[in-house]
N, CA and C of each residue as an Amber inpcrd file, in Angstrom:
protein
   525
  99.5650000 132.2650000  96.9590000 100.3390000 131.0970000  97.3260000
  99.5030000 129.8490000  97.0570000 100.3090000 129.2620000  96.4880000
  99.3490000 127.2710000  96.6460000  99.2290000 126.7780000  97.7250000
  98.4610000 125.7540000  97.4300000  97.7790000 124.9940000  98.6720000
  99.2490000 123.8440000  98.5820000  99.1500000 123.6520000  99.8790000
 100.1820000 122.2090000  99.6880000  99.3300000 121.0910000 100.2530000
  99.8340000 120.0530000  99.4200000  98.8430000 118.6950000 100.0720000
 100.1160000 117.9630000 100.6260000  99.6080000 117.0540000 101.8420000
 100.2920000 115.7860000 102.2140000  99.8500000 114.4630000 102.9230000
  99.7770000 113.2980000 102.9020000  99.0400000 112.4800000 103.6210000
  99.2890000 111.8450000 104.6430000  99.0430000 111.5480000 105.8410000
  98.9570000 110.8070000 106.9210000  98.4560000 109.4930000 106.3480000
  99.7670000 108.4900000 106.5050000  99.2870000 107.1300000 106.2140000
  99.8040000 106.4900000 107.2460000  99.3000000 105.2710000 107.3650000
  99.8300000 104.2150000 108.4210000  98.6330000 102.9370000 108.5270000
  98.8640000 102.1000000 109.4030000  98.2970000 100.5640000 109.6270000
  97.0860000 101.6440000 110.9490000  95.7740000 100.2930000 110.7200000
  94.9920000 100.8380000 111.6000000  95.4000000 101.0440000 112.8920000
  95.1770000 101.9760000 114.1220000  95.1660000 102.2490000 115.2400000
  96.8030000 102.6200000 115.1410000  97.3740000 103.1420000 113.8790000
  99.1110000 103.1020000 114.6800000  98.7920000 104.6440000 114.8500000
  98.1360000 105.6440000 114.9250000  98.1660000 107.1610000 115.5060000
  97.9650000 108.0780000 114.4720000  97.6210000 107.8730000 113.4710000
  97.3390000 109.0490000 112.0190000  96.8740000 109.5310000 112.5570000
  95.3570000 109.7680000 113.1840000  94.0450000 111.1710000 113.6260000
  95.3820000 111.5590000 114.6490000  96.1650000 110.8400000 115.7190000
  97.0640000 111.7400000 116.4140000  97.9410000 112.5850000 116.0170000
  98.8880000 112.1170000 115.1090000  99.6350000 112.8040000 114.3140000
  98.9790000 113.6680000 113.3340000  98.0760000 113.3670000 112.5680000
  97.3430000 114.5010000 111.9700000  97.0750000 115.8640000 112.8500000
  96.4120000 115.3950000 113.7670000  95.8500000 116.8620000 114.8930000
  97.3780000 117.2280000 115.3610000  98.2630000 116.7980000 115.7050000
  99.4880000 117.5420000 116.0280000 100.0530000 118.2260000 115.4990000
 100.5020000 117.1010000 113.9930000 100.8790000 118.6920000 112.8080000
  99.8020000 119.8090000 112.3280000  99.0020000 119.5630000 112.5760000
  97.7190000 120.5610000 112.3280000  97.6190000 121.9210000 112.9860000
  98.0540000 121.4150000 114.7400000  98.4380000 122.5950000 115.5310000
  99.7480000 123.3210000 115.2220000 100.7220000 122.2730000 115.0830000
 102.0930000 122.7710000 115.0340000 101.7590000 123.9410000 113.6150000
 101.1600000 123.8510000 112.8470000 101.1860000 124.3580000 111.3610000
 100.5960000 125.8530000 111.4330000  99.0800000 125.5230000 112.2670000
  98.4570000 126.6650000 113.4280000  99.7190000 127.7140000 114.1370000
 100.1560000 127.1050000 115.1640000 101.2330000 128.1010000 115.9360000
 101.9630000 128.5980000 114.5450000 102.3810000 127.9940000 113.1700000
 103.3270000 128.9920000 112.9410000 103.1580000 129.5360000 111.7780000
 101.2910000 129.6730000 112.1760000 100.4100000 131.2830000 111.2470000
 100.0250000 130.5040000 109.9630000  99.9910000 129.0690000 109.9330000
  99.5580000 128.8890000 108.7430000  97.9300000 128.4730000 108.7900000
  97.2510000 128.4320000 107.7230000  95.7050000 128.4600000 107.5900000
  95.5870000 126.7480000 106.7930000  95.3980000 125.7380000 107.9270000
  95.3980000 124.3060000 107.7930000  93.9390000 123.7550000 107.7580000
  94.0440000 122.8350000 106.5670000  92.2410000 121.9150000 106.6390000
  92.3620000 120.6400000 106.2460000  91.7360000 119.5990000 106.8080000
  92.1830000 118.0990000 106.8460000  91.0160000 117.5060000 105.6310000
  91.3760000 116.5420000 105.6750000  91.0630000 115.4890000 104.9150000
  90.8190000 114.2590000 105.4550000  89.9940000 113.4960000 105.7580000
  89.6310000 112.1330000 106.3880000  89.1940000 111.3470000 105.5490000
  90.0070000 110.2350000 104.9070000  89.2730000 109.0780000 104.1710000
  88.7690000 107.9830000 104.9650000  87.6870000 107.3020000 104.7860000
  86.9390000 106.3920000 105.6070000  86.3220000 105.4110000 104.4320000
  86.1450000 104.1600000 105.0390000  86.2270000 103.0010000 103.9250000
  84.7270000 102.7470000 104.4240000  83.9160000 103.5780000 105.1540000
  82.6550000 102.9550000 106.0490000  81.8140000 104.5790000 105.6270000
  80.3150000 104.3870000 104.9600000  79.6710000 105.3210000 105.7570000
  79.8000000 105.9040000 106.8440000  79.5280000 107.7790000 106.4430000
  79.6660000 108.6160000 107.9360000  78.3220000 108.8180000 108.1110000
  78.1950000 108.4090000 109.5230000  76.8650000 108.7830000 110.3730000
  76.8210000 110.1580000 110.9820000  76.4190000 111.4110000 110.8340000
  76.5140000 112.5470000 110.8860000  75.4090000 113.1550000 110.9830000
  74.4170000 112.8690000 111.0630000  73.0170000 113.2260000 110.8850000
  71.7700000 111.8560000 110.9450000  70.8160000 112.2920000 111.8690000
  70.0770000 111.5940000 112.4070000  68.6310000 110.8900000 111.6790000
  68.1850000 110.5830000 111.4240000  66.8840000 109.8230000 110.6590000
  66.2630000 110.8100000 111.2970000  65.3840000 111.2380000 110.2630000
  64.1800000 112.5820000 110.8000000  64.7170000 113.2680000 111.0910000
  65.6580000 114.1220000 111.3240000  65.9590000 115.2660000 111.1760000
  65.5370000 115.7950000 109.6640000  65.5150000 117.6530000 109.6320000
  65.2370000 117.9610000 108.5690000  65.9840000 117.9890000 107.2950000
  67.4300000 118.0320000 107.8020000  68.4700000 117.9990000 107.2610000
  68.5090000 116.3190000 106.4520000  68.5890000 115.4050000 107.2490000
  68.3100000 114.0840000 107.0710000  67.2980000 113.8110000 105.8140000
  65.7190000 114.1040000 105.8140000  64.9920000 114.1910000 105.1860000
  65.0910000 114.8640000 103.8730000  65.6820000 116.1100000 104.2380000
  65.9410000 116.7850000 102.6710000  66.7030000 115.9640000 102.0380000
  67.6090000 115.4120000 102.2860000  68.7350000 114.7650000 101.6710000
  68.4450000 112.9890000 100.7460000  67.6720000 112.5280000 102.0450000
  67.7970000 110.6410000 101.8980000  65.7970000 111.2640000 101.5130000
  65.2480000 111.3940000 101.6490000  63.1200000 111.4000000 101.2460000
  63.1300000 112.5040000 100.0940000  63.9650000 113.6260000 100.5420000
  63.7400000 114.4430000  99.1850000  64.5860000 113.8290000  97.7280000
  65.9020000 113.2570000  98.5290000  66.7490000 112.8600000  97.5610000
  68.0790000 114.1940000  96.9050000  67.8560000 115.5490000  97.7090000
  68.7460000 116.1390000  96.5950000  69.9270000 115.6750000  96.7500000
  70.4030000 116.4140000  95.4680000  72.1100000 116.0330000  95.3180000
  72.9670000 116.3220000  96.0470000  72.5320000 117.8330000  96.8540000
  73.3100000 118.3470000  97.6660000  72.3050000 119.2920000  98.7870000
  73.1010000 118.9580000 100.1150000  72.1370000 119.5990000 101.2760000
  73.4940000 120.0500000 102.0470000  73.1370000 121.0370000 102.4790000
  74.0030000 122.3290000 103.1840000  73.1130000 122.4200000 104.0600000
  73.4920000 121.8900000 105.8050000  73.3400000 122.3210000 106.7040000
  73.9250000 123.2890000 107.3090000  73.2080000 124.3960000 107.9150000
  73.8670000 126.0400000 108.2490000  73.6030000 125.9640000 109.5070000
  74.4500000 126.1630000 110.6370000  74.1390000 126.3720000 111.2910000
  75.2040000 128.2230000 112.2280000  74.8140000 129.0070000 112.7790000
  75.7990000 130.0520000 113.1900000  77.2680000 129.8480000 113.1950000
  77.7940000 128.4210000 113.8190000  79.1430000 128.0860000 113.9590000
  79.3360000 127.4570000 113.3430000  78.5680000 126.3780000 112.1920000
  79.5610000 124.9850000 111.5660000  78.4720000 124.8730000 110.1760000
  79.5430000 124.5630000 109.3520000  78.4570000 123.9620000 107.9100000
  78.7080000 122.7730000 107.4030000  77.8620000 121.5870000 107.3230000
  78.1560000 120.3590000 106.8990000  77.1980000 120.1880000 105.5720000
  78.2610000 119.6850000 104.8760000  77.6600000 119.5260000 103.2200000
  77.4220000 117.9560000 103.3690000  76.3410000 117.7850000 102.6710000
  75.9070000 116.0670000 102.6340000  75.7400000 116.4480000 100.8610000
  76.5800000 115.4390000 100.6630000  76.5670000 114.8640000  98.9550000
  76.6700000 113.9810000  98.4200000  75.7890000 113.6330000  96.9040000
  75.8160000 112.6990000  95.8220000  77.0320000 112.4990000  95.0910000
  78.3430000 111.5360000  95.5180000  78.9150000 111.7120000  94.1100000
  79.8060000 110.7410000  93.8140000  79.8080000 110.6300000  92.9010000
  80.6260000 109.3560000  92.4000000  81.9060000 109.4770000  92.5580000
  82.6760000 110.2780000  93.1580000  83.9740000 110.1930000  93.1780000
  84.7530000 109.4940000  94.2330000  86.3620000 109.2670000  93.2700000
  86.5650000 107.7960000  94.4340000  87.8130000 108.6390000  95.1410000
  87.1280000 109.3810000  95.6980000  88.2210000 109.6760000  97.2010000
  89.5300000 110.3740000  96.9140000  89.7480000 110.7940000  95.5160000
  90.7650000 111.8650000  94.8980000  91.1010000 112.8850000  96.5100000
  91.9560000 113.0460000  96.6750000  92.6390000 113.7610000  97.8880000
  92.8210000 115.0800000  97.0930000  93.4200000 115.2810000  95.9620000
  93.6750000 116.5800000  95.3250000  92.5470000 117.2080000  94.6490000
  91.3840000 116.3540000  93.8550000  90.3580000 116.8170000  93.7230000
  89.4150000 117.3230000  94.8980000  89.0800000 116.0290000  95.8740000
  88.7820000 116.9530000  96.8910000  89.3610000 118.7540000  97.8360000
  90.5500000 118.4460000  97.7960000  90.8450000 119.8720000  98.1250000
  90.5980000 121.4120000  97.2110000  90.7780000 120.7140000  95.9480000
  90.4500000 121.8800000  95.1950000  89.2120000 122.5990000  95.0960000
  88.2150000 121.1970000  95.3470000  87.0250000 121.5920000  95.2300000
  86.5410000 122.0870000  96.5130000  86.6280000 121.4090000  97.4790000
  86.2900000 121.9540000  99.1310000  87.1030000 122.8090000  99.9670000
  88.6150000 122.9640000  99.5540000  89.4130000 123.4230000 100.9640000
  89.9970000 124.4030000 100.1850000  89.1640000 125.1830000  99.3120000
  89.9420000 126.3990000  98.8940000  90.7160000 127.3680000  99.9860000
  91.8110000 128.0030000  99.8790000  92.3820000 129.2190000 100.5730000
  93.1500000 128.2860000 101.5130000  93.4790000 127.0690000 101.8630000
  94.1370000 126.4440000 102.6030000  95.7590000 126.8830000 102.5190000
  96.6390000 126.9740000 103.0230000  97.8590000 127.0870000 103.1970000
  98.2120000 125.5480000 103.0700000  98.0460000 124.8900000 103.8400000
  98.2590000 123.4490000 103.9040000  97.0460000 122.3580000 103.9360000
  96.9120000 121.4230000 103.3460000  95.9440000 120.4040000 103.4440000
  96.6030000 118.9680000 104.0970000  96.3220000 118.7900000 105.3590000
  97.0160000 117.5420000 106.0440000  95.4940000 116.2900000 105.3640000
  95.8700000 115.1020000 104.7230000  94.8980000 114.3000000 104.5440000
  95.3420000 113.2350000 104.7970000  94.4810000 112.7530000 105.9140000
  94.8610000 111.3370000 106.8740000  94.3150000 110.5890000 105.7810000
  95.0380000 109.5330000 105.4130000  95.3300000 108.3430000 104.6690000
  94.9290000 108.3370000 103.2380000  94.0350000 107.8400000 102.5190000
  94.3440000 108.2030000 100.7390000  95.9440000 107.2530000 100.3380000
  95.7820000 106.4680000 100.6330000  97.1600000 105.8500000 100.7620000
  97.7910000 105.4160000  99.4570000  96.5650000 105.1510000  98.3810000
  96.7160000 105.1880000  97.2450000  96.9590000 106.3130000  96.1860000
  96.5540000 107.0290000  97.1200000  97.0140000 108.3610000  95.9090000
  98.3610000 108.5530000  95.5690000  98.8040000 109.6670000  94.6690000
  99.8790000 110.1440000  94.2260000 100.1710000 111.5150000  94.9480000
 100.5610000 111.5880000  96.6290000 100.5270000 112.7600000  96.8160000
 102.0010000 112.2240000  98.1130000 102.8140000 113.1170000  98.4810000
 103.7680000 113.0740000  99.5790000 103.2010000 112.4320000 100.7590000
 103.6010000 111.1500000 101.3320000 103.0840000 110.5280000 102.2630000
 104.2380000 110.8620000 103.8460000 103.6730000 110.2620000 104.7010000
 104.0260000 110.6100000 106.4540000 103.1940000 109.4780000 106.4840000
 104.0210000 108.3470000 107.1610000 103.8590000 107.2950000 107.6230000
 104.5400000 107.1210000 109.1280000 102.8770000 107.1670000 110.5220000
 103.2490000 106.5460000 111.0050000 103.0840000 105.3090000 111.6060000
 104.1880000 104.8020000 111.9620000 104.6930000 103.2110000 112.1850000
 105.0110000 102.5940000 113.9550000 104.2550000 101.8400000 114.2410000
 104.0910000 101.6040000 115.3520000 104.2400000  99.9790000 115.6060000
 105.4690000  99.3430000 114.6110000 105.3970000  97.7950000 115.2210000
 104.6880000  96.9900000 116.4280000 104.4770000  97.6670000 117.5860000
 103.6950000  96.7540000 118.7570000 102.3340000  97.3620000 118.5660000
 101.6930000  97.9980000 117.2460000 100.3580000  97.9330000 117.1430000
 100.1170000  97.1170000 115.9030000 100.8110000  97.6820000 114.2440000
 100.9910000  96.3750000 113.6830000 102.1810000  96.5710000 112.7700000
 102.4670000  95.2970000 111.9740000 103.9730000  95.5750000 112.0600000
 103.2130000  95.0580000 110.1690000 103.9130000  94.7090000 109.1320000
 105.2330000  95.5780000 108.9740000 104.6740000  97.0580000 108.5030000
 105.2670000  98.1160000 108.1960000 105.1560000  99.5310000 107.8270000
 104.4800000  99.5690000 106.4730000 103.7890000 100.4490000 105.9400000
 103.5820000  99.9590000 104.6510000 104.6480000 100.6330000 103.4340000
 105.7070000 101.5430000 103.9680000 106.9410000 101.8160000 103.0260000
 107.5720000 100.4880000 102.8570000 107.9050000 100.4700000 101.3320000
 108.5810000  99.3580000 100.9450000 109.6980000  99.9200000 100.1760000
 110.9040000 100.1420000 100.6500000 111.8450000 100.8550000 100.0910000
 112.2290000 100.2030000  98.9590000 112.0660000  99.2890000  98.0410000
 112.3000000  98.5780000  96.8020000 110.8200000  99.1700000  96.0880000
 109.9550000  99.3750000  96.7410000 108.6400000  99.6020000  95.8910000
 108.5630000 100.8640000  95.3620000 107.5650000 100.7870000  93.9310000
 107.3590000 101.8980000  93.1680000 106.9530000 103.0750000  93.4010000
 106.1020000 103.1250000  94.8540000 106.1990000 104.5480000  95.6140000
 106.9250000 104.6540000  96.6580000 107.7680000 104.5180000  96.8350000
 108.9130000 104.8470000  97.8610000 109.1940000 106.2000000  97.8050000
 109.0020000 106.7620000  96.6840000 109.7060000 108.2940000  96.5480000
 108.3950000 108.9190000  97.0480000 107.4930000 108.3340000  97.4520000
 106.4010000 109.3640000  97.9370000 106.4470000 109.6690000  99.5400000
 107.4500000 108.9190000  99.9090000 107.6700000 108.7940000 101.6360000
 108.4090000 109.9330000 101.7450000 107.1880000 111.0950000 102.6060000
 108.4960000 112.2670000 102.8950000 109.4410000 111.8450000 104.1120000
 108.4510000 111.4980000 105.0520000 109.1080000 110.5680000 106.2400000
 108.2000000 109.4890000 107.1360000 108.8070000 108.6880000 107.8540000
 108.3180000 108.2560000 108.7400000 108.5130000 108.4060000 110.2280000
 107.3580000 108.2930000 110.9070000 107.2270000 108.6360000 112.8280000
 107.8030000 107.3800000 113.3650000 108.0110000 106.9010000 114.2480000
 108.0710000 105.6440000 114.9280000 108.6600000 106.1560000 116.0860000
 107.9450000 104.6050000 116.8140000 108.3890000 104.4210000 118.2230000
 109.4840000 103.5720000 118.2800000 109.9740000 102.7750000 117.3700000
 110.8910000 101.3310000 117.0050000 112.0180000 102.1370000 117.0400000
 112.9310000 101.9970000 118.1520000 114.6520000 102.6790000 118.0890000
 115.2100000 102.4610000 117.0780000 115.1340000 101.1160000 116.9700000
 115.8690000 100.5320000 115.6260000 115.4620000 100.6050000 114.2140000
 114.3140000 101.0160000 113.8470000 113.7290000 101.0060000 112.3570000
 114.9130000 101.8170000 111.6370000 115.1220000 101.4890000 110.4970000
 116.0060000 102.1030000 109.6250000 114.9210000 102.4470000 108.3670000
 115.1490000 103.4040000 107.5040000 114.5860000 103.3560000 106.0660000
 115.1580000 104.4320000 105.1240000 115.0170000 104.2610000 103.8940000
 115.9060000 104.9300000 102.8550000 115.1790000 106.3110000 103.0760000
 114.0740000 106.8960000 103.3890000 113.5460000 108.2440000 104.0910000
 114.1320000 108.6880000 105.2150000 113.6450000 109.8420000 105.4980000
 113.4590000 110.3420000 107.1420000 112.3800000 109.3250000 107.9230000
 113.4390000 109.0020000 109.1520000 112.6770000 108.2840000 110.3100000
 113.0600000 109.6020000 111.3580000 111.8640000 109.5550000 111.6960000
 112.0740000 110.4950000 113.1650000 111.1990000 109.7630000 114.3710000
 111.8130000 109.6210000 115.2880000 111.0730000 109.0800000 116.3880000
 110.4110000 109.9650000 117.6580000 108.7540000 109.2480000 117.7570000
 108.3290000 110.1660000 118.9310000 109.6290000 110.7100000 120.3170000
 110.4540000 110.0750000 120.2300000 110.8020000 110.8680000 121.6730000
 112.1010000 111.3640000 120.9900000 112.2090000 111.4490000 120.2720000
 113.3750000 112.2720000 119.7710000 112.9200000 114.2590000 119.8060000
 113.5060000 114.8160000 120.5470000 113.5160000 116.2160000 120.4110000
 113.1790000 116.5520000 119.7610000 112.0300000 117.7370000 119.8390000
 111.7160000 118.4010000 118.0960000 111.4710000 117.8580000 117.0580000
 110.9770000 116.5290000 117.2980000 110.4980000 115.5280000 116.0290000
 109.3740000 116.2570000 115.3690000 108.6300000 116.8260000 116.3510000
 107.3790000 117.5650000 115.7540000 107.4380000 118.9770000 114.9580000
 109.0050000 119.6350000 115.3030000 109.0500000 120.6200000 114.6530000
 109.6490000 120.2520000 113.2880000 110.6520000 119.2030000 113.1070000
 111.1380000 118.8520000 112.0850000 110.2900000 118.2420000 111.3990000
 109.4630000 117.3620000 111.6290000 108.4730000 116.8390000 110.5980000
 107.7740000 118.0050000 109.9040000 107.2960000 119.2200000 110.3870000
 106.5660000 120.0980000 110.2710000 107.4000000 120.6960000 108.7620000
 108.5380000 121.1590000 109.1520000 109.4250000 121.6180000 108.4480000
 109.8890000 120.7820000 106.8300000 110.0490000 119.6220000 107.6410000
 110.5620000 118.2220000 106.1570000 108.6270000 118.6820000 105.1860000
 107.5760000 118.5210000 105.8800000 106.4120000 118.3450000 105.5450000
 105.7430000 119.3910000 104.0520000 106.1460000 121.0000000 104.6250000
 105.9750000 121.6670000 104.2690000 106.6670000 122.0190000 103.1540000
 108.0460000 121.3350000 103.2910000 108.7030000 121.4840000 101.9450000
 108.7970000 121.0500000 100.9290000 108.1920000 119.1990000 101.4470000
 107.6430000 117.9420000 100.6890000 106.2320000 118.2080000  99.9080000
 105.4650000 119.2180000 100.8460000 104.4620000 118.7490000 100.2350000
 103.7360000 119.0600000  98.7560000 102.5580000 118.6790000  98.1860000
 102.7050000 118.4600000  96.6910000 101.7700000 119.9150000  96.4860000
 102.3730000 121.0310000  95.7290000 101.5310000 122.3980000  95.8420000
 100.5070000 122.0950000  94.7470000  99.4340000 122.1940000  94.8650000
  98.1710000 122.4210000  94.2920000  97.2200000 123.7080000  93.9620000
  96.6720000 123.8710000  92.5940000  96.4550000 124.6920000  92.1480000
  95.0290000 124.7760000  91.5650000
């Protein structure tokens, strides 16, 4: 089976890491094998100055350092690439069933936008604009939002199972 990709987009603080970890579980309960994606516009701080791990990496300089530890493995790497969401999965999240990747907003992959006017307003779907067809749906809290997609709203019943469902069928299979 392919991997399916899809992205969590939205305005800062409107709930992506929330909505990401929700469909993540929801995807979990129903037996599927899910791995995320986090784009960040800031250096990740993940490792400490002097540590050994640290040292191999930034004093030795290699290209690539694989920290092992019994429960968790964090790869620290050199690379010029600009944040490809589908390259990254191919290369890192092999065997995934689904790849949820919070924001990448520029890419070319099925977007989930959510939208939270009293955090900031406007949405970034522009239903006249040239990616509009990438909106599988949007979340909101706004009763009234209308859009040429699926709007589903947090307190609407089963929003979380239907997004799950719209998500999985939207999303872009990768190979």
């Amino acid at each position: 089976m392919a991997t399916r990709l899809v992205s969590i987009v939205g305005r800062k603080h409107a709930g992506k890491t929330t909505l990401t970890v929700a469909l993540a579980s929801e995807f979990i309960r129903r037996g599927r094998r899910v791995m995320t994606l986090k784009h960040a516009h800031h250096p990740a701080s993940v490792d400490g100055e002097g540590t050994d791990s640290w040292r191999h990496f930034n004093e030795g300089g290699a290209e690539r350092t694989l920290l092992a530890t019994p429960d968790l493995r964090v790869l620290f790497e050199r690379t010029p690439d600009d944040y490809d969401p589908i390259g990254l999965a191919r290369r890192y999240l092999d065997g995934a069933d689904i790849v949820l990747a919070e924001g990448f907003r520029a890419a070319p992959v099925p977007r989930i936008e959510v939208y939270r006017p009293s955090v900031a307003a406007p949405p970034l779907y522009a239903g006249a604009g040239p990616e509009a067809h990438r909106w599988v749906a949007i979340v909101t809290d706004d009763a009234s939002y209308r859009a040429d997609c699926l709007v589903l709203r947090f307190g609407d019943t089963n929003w979380l199972v239907n997004l799950a469902a719209v998500a999985w069928e939207a999303a872009l299979e990768i190979t």
